[in-house]
N, C-alpha and C positions, 0 to 999 in steps of 0.2 A: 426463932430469930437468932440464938447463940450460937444455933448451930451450925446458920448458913453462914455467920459470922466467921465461927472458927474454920471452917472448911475453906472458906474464900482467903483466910490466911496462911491458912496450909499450900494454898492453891500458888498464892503469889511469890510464899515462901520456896517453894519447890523449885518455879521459874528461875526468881533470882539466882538461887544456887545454883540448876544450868546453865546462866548466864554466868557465871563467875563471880558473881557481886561479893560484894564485904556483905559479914552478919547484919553489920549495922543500914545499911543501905536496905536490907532483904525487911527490916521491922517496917520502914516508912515507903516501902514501894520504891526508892528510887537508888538509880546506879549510875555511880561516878563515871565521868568520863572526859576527855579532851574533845574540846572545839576547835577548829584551824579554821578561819577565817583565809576564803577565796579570794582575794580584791579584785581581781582582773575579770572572774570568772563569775562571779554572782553564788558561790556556794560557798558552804560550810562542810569540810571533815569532819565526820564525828569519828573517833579513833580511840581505841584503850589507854587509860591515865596513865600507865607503867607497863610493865613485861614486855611483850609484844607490841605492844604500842598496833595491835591490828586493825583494819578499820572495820566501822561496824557501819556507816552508812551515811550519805551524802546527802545536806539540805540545800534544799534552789532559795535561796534570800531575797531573791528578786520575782515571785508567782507575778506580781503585778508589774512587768517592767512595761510591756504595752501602752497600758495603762499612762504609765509616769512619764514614758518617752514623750506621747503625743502632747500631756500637759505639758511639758519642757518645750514641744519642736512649737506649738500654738504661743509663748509667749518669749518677744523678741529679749528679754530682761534674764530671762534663766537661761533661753538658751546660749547666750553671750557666757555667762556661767559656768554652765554646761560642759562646753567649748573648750572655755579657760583651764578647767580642772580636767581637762583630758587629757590638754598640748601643754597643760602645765606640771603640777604634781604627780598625776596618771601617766607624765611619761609615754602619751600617747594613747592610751587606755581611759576608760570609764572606769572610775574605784565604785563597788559597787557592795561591801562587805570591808566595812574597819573593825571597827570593835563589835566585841558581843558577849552575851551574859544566858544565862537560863533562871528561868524565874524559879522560886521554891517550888513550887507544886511540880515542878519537871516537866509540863506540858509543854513549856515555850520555850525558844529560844527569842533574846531580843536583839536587835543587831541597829548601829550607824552605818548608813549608807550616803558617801561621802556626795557624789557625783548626783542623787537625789536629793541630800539636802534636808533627808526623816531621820526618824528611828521607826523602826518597826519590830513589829511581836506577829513570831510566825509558829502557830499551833504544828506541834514535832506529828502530831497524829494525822492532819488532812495537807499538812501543807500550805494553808490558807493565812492571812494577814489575819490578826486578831485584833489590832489596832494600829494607827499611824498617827506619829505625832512629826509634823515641819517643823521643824527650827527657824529660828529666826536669822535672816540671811540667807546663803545659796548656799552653805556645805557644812557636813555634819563631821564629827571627826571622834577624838578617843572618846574612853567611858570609863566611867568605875561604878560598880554596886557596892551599894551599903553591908555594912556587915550581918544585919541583920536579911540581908535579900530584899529588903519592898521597896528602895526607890535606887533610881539610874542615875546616873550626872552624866552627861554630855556635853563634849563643846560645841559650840557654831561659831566655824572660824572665822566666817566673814563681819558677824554684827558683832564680837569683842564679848561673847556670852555663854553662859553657864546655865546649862535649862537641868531642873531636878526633875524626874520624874515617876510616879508611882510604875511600878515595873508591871502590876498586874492589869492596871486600866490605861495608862498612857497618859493618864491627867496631869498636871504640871502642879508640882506642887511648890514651886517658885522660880527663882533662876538668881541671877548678880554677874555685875561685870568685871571683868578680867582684863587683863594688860593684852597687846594685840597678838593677833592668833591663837587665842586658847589652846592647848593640847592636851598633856597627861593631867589626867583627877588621879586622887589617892583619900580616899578617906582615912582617919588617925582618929587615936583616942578612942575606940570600940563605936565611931563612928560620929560622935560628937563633934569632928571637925569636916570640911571637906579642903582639901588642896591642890592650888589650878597651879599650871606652867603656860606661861603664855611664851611663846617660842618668835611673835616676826614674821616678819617676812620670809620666805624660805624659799620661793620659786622667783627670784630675779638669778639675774648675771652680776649685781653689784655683791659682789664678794671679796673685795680686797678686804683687806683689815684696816685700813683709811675708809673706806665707805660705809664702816658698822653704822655710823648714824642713819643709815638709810632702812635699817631690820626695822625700827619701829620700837614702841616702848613694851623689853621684854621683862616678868618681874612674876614671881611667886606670889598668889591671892591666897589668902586664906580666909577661910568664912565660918561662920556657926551652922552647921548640918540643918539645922530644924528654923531656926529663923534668917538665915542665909545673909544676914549683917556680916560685914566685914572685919574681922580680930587683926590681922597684920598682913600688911605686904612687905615681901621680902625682894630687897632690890640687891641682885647678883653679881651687879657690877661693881657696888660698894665693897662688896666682900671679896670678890677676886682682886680689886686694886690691891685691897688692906692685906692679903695675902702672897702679894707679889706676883701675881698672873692677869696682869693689864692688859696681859696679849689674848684670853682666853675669852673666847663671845660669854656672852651670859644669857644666851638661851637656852634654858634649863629643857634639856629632850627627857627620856624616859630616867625614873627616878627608883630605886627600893630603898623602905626606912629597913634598921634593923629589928629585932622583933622587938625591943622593949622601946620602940620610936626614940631613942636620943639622938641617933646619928640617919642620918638621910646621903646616901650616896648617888651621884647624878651624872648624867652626860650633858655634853654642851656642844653646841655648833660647831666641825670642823674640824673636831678635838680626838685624837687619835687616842682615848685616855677616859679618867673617872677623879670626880672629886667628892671630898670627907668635910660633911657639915656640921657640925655641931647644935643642936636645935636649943640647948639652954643658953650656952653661950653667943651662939646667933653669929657664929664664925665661920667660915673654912678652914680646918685643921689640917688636910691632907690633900695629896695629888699623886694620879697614879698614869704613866707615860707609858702604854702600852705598844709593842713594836710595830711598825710600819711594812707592810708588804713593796717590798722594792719594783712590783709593777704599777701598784695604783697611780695613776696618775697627780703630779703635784699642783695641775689645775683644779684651784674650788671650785669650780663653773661646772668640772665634770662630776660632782656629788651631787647624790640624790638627796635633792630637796637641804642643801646643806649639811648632811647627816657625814660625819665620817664615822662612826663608831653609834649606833643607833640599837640598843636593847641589852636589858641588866635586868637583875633574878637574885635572888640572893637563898639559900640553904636554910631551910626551917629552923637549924642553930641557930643558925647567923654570922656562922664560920666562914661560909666561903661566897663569894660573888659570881657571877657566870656574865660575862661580857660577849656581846654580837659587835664585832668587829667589820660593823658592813663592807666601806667600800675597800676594806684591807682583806674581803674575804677569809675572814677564820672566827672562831669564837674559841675563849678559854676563859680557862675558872681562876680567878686570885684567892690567894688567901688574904682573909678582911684584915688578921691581926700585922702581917709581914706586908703586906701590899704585893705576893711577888706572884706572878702568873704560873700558870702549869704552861704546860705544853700546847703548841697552838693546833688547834681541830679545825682543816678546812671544811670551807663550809662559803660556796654562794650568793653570795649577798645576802645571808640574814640579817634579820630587820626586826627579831623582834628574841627574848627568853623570857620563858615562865620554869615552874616548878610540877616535875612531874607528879603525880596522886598520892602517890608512896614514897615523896619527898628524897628519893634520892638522888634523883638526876635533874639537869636543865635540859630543856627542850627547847630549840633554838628554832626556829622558820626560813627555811632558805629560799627566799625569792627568785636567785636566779635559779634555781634551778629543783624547783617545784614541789619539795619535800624537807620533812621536819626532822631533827635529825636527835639524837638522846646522847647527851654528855655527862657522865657518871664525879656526881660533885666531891667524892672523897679521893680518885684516883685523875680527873682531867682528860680521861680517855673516852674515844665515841662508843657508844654502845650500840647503834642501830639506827639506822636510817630507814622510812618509810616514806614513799611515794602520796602526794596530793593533787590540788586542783591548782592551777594557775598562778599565780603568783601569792603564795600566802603569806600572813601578815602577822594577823594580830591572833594567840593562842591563848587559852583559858579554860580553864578547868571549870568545869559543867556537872549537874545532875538532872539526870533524866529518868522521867515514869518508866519502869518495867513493861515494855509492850508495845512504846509511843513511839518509836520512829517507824517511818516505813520500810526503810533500808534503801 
């Protein structure tokens, strides 16, 4: 038995190293890698964390779309739904792939699928749904996984909800309510917290800055991880008054703390720019007014879904920032201590950054034009653009079993 043991470790050991994997990956069977979520498309890139950033092979997120259509077109309640998040946020499109995660064991990827309304867990190996959990309401939206990997948080944008859930069975291991439209989770404190942003309304025409009262009540939850009781709501409007920016929405969009969590820096509605939170003092200390592309249009009505600057990353120091300047088309890097931006990286309407595997670069998602592109966090310059699926969105660093995708 030791010996089929050790052989089978040699075995996998050898694999990994043909794969390129890190040592430490090559011990527990699994290898890093980046997920690019499809939205438009129904798939997943699976693509190298760093170097070449090359793809290594494409997941369908949707094996069951059949299936989900016809229980959609059969009931007149979703499919009005349906409908809505097509002509509405989809821009026309079915969102069919938002956020997504891999479980520890590497076997699965789990993914929100907004335009359905689940989350599902799709085995890397056959392809197949391994479980599906509905939300509550008609549409599923961000995620965050716990630090330790075994449960998901999810929004449901429509019922004002936060559903926890066990990553390897799909069971619900509670939920709590949130101010309207749930969007970004962020767990803090080695996981001991979770934190929601509820962002509003975000697909009307009432856009003026006279009509904010019509977004709906947007506001920071924050909850206990394990018993999901409420510790503090953070209202963003008090704090932008008190800071002198009465003019800036307070819908807190995509969010990164820095690593020892004192400071939380965030995007807001509309907002060409970034703001500096202080989490002891429970203040806004800073603002950063990032330039304006002289074509964007000065009509809000033509941003998507509200977003004018939509995705933020920050440098494993915690030195530098990486800003997706969506509808200004560009993304660049600030430095956190100066506030003052490098050079502007065009770039498509990206929509989302993370941090590449080898923590040097931001990887940015360019929607309009269908590939993810690597921006080098100590220089501000592109490193390499690679091609994807359809409009992608939301990127995350993944590990996967040695052997388990199909390709």
């Amino acid at each position: 038995m030791r010996k089929r043991r050790l052989l089978a470790t040699v075995l996998v050991t050898c694999l990994a190293a043909a794969l390129g994997s890190a040592p430490a990956a090559a011990e527990d069977g699994l290898r890093q890698v980046l997920f690019v979520g499809n939205n438009w498309e129904g798939t997943a890139d699976v693509i190298a964390p760093s170097g070449d950033y090359a793809k290594i092979a494409r997941v369908n997120m949707v094996p069951d779309k059949d299936e989900r259509l016809t229980e959609i077109y059969l009931n007149p309640i979703k499919l009005a739904f349906f409908l809505g998040i097509r002509n509405g946020v989809g821009e026309g499109h079915d969102q069919l792939v938002d956020d997504l995660y891999t479980t520890p064991d590497g076997r699965a990827v789990v993914a929100s699928r907004p335009s359905f309304a689940d989350v599902v867990s799709i085995d890397l190996a056959t392809g197949r749904v391994n479980w599906r959990f509905p939300v509550s309401g008609f549409r599923s939206d961000h995620m965050a996984v716990s630090p330790d990997g075994r449960s998901i948080a999810v929004s449901a944008s429509t019922s004002n909800t936060v559903h926890v859930l066990d990553i390897e069975t799909g069971r619900q291991r509670g939920s709590f309510k949130t101010g309207d439209k749930p969007h970004e989770n962020t767990y803090t404190d080695g996981g001991r917290y979770l934190w929601n942003s509820s962002i509003g309304e975000v697909n009307t025409a009432l856009d003026a800055p006279w009509q904010d009262f019509t977004k709906g009540d947007r506001r920071l939850t924050v909850v206990d991880a394990t018993t999901f009781q409420q510790v503090k709501v953070i209202d963003m409007r008090e704090r932008l008054d008190a800071f002198g920016r009465g003019d800036l929405s307070d819908a807190v969009r995509p969010v990164a703390f820095t690593p020892d969590e004192s400071k939380l820096y965030f995007q807001v509605s509309f907002f060409n720019g970034l703001l500096e939170y202080d989490v002891a003092t429970d203040r806004i200390t800073r603002s950063k007014t990032l330039p304006k592309n002289p074509a964007t249009s000065e009509d809000r009505t033509t941003w998507v879904n509200d977003s004018r600057h939509h995705g933020l990353s920050m440098s494993p120091a915690g030195d530098k920032l990486c800003v997706a300047g969506t509808m200004d088309d560009y993304a660049t890097i600030v430095d956190r201590a100066s506030l003052r931006e490098a050079q502007l990286v065009t770039a498509a309407k990206p929509y989302w950054a993370t941090v590449s595997g080898d923590g040097r670069h931001c990887v940015i998602s360019e929607s309009g034009s269908d590939q993810v592109t690597a921006i080098d966090f100590a220089t501000g310059a592109k490193v390499k653009s690679v091609p994807v699926g359809d409009h992608p969105q939301r990127i995350r660093i993944g590990h996967v079993r040695t052997g388990s995708l199909r390709g």
